[in-house]
Structures are given as structure tokens and as C-alpha cells.
C-alpha positions, 0 to 999 in steps of 0.5 A, spaced: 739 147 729 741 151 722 740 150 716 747 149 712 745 154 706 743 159 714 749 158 716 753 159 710 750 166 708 752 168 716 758 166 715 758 169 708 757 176 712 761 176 718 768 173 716 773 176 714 777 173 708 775 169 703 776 162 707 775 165 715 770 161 718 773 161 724 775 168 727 771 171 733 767 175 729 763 168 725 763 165 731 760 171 735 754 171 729 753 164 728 752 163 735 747 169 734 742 165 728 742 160 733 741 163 739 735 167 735 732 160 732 732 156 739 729 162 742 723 162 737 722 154 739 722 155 747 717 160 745 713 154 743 715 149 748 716 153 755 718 146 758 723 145 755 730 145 760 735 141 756 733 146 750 734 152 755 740 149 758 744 150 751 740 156 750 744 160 756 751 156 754 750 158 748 749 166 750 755 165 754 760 162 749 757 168 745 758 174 750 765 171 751 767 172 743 764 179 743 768 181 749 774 179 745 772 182 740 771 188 744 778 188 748 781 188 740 777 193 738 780 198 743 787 195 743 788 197 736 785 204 737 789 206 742 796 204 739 
């Protein structure tokens, strides 16, 4: 779990104006710092499987922002 001021500064340095707190790109990043924390805890308890459950959920919500990300990426440059 994040902290809020975590969260916050995350947030502060992936969005894309002032009040974005919702675009792929903050969605992306914030899945990131909680995929690095709950890493760091099943580390430390290998046995937990619901933890691990929502680990690998979370990996793949993230690899679905980041595909999107890519697809628009390349869609603008080529027009």
C-alpha cells in the first residue's frame, strides 16, 4: 500500500497538467510504485498468495496502460 504523500509525488511526476490524475501515463506509474513495494513484501513473506495474486493483477493492468501508451505513441508519429 502507498502512502498518500508516495502517491502524490508519483502522481506529481508523471501527469500531464495540473489536475491529471487519471491518464494512462499516472495510471502506468503508480501501478509501478505499488508493484515495487508489494515486491519488496513477498520477499519477505514468499508464502503469501493472495498478496502474490493482486501482485500479478497488478502487472498485468500495468502492461495494459503501457501497451496503450505505445500504440498512441506510435500513432502520432506517424501522422
Amino acid at each position: 500500500m502507498l502512502k498518500s504523500k508516495k502517491k502524490q509525488a508519483v502522481i506529481a511526476k508523471h501527469r500531464l497538467h495540473k489536475t491529471d490524475t487519471g491518464s494512462s501515463a499516472v495510471q502506468a506509474a503508480v501501478l509501478d510504485a505499488r508493484i515495487k513495494s508489494l515486491s519488496s513484501h513477498l520477499k519477505k513473506h514468499r508464502q503469501d498468495e493472495h498478496s502474490r495474486r493482486g501482485l500479478l493483477k497488478m502487472v498485468a493492468t500495468r502492461r495494459t496502460h503501457v501497451k496503450y501508451l505505445e500504440r498512441r505513441k506510435t500513432a502520432v508519429q506517424s501522422q
